[in-house]
C-alpha positions in Angstrom: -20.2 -20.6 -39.4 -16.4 -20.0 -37.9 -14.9 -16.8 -39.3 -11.0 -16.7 -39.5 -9.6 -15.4 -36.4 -7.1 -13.4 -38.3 -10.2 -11.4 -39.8 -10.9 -10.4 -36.2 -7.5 -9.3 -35.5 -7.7 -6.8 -38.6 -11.0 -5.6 -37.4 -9.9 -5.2 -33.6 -6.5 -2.4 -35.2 -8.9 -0.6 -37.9 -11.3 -0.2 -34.5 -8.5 1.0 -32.5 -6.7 3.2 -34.4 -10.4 3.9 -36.3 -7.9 4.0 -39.6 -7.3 1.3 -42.5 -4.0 2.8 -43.2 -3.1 2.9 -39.8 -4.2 -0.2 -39.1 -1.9 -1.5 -42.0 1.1 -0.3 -40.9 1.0 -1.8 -37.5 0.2 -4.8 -39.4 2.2 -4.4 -41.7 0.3 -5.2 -44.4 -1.5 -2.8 -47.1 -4.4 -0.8 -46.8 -6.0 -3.0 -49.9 -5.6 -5.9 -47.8 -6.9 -4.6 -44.8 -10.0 -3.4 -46.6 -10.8 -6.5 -48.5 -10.2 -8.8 -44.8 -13.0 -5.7 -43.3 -15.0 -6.8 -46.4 -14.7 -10.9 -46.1 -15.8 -10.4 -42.3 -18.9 -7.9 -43.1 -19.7 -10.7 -45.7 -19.2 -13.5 -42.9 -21.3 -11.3 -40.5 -23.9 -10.3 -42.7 -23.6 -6.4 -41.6 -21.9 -3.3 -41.7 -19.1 -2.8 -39.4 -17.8 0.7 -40.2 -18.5 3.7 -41.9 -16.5 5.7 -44.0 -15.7 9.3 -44.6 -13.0 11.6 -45.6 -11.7 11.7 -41.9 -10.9 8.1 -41.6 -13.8 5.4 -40.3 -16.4 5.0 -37.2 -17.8 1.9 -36.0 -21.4 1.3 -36.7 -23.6 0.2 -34.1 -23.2 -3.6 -34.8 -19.5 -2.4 -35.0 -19.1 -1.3 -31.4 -21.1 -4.4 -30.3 -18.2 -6.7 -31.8 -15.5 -4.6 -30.4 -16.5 -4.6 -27.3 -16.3 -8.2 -27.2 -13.1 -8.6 -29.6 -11.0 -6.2 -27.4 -10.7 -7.5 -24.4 -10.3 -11.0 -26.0 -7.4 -10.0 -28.3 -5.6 -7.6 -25.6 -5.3 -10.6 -23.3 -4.1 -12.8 -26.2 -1.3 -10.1 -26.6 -0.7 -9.9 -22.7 -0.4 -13.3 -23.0 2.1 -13.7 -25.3 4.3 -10.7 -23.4 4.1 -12.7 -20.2 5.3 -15.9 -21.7 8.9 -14.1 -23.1 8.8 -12.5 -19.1 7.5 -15.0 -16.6 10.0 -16.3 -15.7 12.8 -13.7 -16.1 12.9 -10.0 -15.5 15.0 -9.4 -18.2 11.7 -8.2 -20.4 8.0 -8.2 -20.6 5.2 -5.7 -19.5 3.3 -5.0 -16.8 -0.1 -3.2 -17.1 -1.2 -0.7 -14.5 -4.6 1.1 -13.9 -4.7 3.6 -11.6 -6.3 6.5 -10.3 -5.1 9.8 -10.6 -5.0 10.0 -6.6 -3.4 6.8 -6.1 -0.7 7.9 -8.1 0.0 11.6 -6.6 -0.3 9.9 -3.0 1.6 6.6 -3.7 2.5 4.6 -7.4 4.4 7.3 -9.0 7.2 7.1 -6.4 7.1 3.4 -6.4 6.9 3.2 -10.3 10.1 5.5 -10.4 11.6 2.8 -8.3 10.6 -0.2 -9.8 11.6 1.3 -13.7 15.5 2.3 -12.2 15.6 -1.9 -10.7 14.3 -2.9 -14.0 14.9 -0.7 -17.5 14.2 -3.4 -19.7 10.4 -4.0 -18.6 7.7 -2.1 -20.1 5.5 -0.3 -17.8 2.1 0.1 -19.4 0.2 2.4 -17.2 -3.3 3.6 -17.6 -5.0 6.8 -15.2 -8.9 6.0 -14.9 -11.3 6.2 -12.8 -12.0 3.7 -9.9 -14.8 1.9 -11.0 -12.8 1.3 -14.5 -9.6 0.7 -13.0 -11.0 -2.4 -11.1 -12.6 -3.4 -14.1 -9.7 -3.4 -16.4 -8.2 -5.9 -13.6 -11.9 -7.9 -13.5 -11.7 -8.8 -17.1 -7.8 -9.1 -17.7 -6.7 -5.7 -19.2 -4.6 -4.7 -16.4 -2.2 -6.7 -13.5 -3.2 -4.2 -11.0 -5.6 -2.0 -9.8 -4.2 1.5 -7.9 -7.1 3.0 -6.3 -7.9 5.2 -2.9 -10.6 4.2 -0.4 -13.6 4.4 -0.7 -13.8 1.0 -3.5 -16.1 -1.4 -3.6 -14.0 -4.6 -5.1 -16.1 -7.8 -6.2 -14.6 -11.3 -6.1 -12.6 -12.8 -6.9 -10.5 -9.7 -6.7 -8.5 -9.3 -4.0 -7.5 -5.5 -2.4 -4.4 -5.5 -0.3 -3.9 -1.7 0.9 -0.4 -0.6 0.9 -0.4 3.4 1.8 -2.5 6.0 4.0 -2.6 9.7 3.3 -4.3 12.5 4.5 -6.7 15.5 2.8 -5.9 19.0 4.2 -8.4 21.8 3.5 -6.8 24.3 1.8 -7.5 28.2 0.5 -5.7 31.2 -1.8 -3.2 33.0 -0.1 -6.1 35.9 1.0 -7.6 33.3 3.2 -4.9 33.4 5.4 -7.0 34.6 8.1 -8.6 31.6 8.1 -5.1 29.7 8.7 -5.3 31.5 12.3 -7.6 29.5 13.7 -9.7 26.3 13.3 -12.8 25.6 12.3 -15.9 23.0 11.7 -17.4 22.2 8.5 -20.6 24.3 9.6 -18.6 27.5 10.1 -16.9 27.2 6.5 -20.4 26.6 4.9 -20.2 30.6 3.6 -17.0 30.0 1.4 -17.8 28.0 -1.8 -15.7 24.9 -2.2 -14.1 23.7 -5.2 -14.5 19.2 -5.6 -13.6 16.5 -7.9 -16.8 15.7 -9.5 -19.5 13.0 -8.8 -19.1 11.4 -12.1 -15.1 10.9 -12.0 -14.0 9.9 -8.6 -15.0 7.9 -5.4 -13.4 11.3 -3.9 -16.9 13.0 -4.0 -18.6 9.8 -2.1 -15.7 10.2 0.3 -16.7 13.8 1.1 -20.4 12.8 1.3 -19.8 10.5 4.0 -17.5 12.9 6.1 -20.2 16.0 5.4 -22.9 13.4 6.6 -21.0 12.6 9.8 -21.4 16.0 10.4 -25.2 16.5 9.7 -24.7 18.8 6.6 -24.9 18.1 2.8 -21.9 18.1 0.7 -22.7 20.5 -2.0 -19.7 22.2 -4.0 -20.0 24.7 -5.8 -17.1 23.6 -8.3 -16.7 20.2 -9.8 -13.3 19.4 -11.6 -13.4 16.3 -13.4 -9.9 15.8 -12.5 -7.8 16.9 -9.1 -4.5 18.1 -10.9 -7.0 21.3 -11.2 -8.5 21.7 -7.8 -4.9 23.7 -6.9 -5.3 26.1 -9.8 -8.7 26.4 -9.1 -7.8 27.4 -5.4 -5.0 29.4 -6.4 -7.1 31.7 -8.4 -9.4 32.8 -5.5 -12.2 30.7 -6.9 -13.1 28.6 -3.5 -11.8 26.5 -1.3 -10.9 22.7 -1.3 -10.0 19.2 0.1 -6.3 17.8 -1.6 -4.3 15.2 -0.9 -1.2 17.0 1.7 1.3 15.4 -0.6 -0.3 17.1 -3.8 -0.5 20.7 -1.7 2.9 20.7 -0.4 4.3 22.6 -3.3 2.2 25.3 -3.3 2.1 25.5 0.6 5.2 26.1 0.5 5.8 28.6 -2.0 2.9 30.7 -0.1 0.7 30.1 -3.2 -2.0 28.2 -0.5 -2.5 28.4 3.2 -4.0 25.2 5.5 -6.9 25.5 6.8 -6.9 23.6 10.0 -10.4 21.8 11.1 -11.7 21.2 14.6 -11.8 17.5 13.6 -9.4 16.3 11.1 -10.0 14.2 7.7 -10.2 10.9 8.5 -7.3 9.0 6.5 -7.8 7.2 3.5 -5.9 4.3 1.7 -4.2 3.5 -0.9 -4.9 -0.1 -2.4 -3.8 -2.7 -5.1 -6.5 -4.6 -6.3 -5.0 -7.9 -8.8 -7.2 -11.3 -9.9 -5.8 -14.1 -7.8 -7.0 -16.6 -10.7 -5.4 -15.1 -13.7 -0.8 -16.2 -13.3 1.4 -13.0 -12.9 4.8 -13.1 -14.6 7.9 -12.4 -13.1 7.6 -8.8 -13.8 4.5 -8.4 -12.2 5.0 -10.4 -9.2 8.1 -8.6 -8.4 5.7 -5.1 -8.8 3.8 -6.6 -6.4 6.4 -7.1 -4.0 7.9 -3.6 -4.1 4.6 -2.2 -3.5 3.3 -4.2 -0.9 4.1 -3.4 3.1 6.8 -5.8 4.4 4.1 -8.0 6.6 1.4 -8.2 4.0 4.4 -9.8 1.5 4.6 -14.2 1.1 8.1 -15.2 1.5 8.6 -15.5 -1.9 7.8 -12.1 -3.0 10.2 -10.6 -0.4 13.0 -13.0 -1.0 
């Protein structure tokens, strides 16, 4: 049996936007015909896709199966016809981004900022995830390009190019200034709690395990944030102490909001990488991200021509 493809594009917007009217408009179609095409492909499939209530639809369990496959599948039909209007011109197209939230701070906003003044006219579709998901949005087509800060584990055929290194800096509330005197091991600051992203949503956490390790000690926070934008606020309200990205505490050093804490051995530095699928064609757009992000000896000659 070969359903209609175009039954499987209805079903991949009413799964999206988890809305028949919604769903109709960006197709725009009407709701009727929407839910008779959801009908003709629960006939096909012999099951229930979605069930409704008064707040709009949820997949069933068969449902989420099928999206799962029909997303990726359609989204790279839809990047595919965006690349063909911009491969060869930067006069339009998109170019998809995933990247994590400190690859951004420490090095892609700056570069985005750049790239969007050089080129108005291309969309930049930019999603902030975690590691593991960023790289996998590049492994199975959703994105051109990885962002993501060491430590990453990238599988082939993906490639990782770094193009940035940064430093953490400990950091405390303004009444730990008597620690900014002096400097210290990790063993001596074991008595002050410490404020961390969490285990479940960055590589940042494993990062910390290995440098507390080096040290013969256990890395044990007693705060886990699920994102860093709120390991500053959480300082800055006397709640601990922390690791951040120097770039990310600068503001608040300065404005005496947050003191450094200087260690006895420093944070090693970490890197900033771009992680792309060598198999799957960039357009124009996209290669010419790739050149503005990459360092001046890692680029070919015809991404820095």
């Amino acid at each position: 049996m070969l359903t209609s493809l175009d039954y499987y594009r209805v079903f991949y917007y009413v799964a999206k936007h988890r809305n028949f009217t919604r769903a109709a408009d960006v197709l725009m179609t009407s709701q009727p015909t929407v839910t008779r095409t959801v009908k003709m492909l629960e006939r096909d499939l012999e099951c229930r896709l979605f069930e409704r209530d008064k707040r709009g639809v949820t997949l069933t369990a068969e449902g989420e199966l099928l999206y799962s496959y029909v997303a990726p599948a359609y989204e790279r039909i839809l990047r595919g016809e965006e690349k063909l209007v911009g491969k060869t011109s930067l006069r339009g197209g998109s170019v998809y981004v995933s990247a994590t939230e400190t690859s951004l701070h420490c090095f892609l906003l700056e570069k985005l900022g750049t790239f969007h003044d050089r080129y108005p006219q291309i969309r930049l579709k930019v999603t902030n995830v975690s590691t593991t998901q960023a790289i996998e949005n590049v492994a199975i087509g959703r994105s051109d390009f990885a962002f993501v800060a060491s430590p990453a584990e990238v599988p082939e055929p993906l490639k990782c190019t770094p193009v940035s290194t940064f430093r953490d800096i400990l950091v405390g509330n303004a009444r730990y200034s008597e620690l900014a005197r002096g400097s210290y091991d990790l063993k001596e600051l074991r008595k002050y709690p410490l404020i961390s992203s969490s285990r479940n949503a960055s590589t940042t956490y494993m990062f910390y395990q290995g440098v507390f390790a080096a040290a013969g000690l256990e890395f044990r926070p007693e705060i886990e944030l699920n994102t860093a934008d709120l390991i500053i606020p959480f300082i800055k309200r006397n709640l601990g102490i922390g690791f951040v990205p120097e770039e990310l505490a600068q503001p608040a050093l300065k404005a005496g909001e947050i003191v450094g804490i200087s260690l006895v051995s420093p944070i090693p530095e970490r890197v900033v990488s771009v992680v792309y699928n060598p198999q799957y064609p960039l357009s124009a757009a996209a290669r010419e991200l790739l050149g503005l992000v990459r360092p001046e000896k890692a680029r070919p000659a015809s991404l820095s021509s």
